[in-house]
The first five atom37 places (N, CA, C, CB, O) and aatype in JSON, in Angstrom:
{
  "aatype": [20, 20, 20, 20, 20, 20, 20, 20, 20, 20, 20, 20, 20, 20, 20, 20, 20, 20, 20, 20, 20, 20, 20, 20, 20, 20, 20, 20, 20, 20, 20, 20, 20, 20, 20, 20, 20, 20, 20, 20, 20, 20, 20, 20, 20, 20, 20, 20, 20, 20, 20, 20],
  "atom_mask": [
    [1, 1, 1, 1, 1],
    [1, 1, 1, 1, 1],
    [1, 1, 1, 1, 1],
    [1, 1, 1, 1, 1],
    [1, 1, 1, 1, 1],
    [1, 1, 1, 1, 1],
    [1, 1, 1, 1, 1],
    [1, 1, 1, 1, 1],
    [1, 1, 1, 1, 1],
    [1, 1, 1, 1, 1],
    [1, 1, 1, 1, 1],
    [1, 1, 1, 1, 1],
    [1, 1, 1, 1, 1],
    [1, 1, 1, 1, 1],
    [1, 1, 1, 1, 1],
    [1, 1, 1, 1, 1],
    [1, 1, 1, 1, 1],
    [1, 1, 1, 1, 1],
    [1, 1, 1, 1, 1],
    [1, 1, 1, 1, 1],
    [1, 1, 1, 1, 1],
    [1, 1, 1, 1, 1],
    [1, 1, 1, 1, 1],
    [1, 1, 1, 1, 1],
    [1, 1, 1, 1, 1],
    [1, 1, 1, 1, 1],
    [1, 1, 1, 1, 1],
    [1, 1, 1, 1, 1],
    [1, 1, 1, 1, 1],
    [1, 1, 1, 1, 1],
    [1, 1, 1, 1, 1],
    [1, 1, 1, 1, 1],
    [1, 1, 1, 1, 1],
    [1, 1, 1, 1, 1],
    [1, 1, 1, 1, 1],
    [1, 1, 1, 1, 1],
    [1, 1, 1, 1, 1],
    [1, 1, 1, 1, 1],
    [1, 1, 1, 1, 1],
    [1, 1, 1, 1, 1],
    [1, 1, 1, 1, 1],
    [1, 1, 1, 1, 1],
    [1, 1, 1, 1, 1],
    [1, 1, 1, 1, 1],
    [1, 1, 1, 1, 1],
    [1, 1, 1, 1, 1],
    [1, 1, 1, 1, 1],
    [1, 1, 1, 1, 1],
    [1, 1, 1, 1, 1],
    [1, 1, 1, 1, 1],
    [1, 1, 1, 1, 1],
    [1, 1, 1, 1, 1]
  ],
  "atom_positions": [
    [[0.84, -1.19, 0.0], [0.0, 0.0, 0.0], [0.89, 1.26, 0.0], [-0.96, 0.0, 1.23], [1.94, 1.4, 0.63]],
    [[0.42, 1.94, -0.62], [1.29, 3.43, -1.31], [0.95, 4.22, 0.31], [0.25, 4.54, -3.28], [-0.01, 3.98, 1.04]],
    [[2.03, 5.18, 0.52], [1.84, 6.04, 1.62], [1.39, 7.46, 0.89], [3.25, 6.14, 2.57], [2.05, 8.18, 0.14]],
    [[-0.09, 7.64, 1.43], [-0.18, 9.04, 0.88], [-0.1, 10.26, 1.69], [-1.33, 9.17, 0.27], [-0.38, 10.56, 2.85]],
    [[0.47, 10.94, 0.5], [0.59, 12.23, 0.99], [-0.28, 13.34, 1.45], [1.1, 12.65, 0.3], [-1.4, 13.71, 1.09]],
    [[0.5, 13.72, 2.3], [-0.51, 15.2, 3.54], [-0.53, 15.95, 2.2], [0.63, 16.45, 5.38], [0.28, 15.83, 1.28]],
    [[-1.75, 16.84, 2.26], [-1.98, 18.09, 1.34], [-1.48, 18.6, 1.78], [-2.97, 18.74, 1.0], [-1.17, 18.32, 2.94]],
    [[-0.89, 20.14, 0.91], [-0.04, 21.05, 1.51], [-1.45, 22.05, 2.31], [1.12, 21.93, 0.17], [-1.19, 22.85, 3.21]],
    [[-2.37, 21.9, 1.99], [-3.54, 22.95, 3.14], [-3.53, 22.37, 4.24], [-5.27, 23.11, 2.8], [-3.49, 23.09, 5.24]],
    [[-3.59, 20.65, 4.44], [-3.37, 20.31, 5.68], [-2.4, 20.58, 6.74], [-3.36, 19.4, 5.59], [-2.64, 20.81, 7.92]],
    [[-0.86, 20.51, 5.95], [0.02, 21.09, 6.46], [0.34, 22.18, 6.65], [0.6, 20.83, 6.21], [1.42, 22.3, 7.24]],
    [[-0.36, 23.37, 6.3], [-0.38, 24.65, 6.88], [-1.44, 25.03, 7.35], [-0.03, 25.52, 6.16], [-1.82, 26.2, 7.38]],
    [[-2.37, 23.53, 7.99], [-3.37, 24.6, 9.13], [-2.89, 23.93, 10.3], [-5.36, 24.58, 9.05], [-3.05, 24.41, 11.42]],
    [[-2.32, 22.89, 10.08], [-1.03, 22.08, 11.39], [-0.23, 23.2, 11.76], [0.29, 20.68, 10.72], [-0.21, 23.68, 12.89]],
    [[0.56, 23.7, 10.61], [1.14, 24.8, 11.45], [0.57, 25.91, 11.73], [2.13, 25.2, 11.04], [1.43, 26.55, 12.34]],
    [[-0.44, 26.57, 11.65], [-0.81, 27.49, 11.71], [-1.43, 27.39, 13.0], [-1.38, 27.82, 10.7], [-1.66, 28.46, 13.55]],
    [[-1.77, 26.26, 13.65], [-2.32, 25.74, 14.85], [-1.12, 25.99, 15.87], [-2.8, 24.15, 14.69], [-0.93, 26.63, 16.91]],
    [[-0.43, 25.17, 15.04], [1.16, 25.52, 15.97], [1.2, 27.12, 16.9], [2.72, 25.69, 14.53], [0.99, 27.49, 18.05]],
    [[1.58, 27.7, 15.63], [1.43, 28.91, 15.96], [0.75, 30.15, 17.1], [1.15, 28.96, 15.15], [1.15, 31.06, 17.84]],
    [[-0.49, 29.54, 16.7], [-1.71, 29.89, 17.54], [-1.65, 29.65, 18.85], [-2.83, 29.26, 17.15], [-2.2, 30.31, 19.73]],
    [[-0.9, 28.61, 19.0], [-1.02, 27.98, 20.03], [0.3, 28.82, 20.78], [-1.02, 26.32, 19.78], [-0.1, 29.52, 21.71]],
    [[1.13, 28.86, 20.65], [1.98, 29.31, 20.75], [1.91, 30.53, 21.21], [2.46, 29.14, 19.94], [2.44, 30.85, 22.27]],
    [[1.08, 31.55, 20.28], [0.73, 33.33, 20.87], [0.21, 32.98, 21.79], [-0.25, 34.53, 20.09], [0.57, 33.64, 22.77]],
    [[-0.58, 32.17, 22.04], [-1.08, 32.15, 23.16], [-0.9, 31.69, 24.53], [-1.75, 31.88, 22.91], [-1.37, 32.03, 25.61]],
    [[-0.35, 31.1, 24.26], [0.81, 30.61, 25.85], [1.87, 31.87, 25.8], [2.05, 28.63, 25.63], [2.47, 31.9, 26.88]],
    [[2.27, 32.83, 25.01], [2.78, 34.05, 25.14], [1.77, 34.73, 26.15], [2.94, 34.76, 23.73], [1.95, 34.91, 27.35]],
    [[0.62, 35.07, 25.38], [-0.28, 35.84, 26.2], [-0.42, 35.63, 26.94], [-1.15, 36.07, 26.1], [-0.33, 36.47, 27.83]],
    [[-0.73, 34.42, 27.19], [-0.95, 34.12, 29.0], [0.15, 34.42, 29.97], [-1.18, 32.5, 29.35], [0.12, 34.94, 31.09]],
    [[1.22, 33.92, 29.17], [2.63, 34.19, 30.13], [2.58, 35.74, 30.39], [4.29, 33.74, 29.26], [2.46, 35.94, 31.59]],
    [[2.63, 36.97, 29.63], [2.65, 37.72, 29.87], [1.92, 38.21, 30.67], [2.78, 37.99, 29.25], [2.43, 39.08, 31.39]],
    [[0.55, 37.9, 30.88], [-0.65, 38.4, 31.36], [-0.28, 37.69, 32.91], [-2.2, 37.88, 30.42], [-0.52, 38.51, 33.81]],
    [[0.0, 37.0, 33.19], [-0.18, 36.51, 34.5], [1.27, 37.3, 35.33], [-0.23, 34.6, 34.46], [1.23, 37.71, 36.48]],
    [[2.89, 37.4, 34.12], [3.34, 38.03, 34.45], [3.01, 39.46, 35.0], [3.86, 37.82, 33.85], [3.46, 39.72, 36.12]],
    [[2.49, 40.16, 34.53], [1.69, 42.07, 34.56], [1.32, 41.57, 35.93], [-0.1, 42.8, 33.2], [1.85, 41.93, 36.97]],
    [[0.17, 40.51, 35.79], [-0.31, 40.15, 37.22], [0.22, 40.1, 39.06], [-0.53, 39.01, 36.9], [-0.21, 40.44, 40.16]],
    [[1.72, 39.28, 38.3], [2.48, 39.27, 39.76], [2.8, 41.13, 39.81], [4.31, 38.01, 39.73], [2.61, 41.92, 40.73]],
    [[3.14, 41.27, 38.92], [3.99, 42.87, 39.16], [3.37, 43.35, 40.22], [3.89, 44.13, 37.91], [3.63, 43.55, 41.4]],
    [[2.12, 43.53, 39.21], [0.71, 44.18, 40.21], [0.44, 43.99, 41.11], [-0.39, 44.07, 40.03], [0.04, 44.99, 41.71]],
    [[0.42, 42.62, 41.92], [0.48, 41.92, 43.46], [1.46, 42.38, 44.27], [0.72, 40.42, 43.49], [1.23, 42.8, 45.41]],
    [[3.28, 42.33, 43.44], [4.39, 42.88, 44.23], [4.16, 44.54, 44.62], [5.8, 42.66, 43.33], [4.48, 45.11, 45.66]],
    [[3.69, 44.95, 43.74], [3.4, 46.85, 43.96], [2.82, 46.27, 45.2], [2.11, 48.11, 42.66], [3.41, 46.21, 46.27]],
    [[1.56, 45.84, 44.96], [0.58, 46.64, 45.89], [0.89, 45.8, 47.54], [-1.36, 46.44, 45.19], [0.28, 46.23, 48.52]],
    [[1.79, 44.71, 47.66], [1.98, 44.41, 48.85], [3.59, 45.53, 49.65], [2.13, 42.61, 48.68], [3.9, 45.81, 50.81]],
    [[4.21, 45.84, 48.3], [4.8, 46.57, 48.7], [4.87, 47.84, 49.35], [5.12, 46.51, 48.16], [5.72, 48.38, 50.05]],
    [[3.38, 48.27, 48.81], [2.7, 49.6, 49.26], [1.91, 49.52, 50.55], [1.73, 50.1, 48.17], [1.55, 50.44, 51.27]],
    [[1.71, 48.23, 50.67], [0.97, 47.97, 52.32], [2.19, 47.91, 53.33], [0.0, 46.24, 52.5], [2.13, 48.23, 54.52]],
    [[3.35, 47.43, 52.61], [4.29, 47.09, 53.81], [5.01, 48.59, 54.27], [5.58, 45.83, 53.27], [5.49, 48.85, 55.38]],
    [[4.95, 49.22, 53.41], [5.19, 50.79, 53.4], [4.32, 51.82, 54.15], [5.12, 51.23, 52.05], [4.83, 52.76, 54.77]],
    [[3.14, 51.64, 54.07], [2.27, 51.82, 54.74], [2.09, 51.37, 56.41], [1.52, 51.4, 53.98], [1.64, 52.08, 57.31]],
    [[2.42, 50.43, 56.46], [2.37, 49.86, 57.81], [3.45, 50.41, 58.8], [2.53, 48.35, 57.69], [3.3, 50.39, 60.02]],
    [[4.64, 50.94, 58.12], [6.14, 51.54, 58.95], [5.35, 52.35, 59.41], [7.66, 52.23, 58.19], [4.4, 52.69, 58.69]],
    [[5.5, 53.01, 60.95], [5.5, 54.57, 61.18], [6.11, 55.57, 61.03], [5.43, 54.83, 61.95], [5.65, 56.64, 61.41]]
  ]
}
């Protein structure tokens, strides 16, 4: 039996999935990064707050 071949549309919505996938574990990384920042400020600003 002959091995057939991937279409080339198949193989560029494989990668294009890739891809996708990819920005998006960016985004998230980033987004959760912004997130801690935002947690470190604002505990930093309580602990600042709390000195007399």
């Amino acid at each position: 039996m002959a091995k057939r071949r991937k279409k080339a549309a198949a193989k560029k919505t494989t990668k294009k999935r890739k891809v996708t996938r990819a920005a998006t574990k960016r985004k998230k990384t980033a987004k959760k990064t912004s997130m801690m920042k935002r947690a470190r400020r604002r505990v930093k600003r309580a602990v600042t707050s709390m000195m007399p």
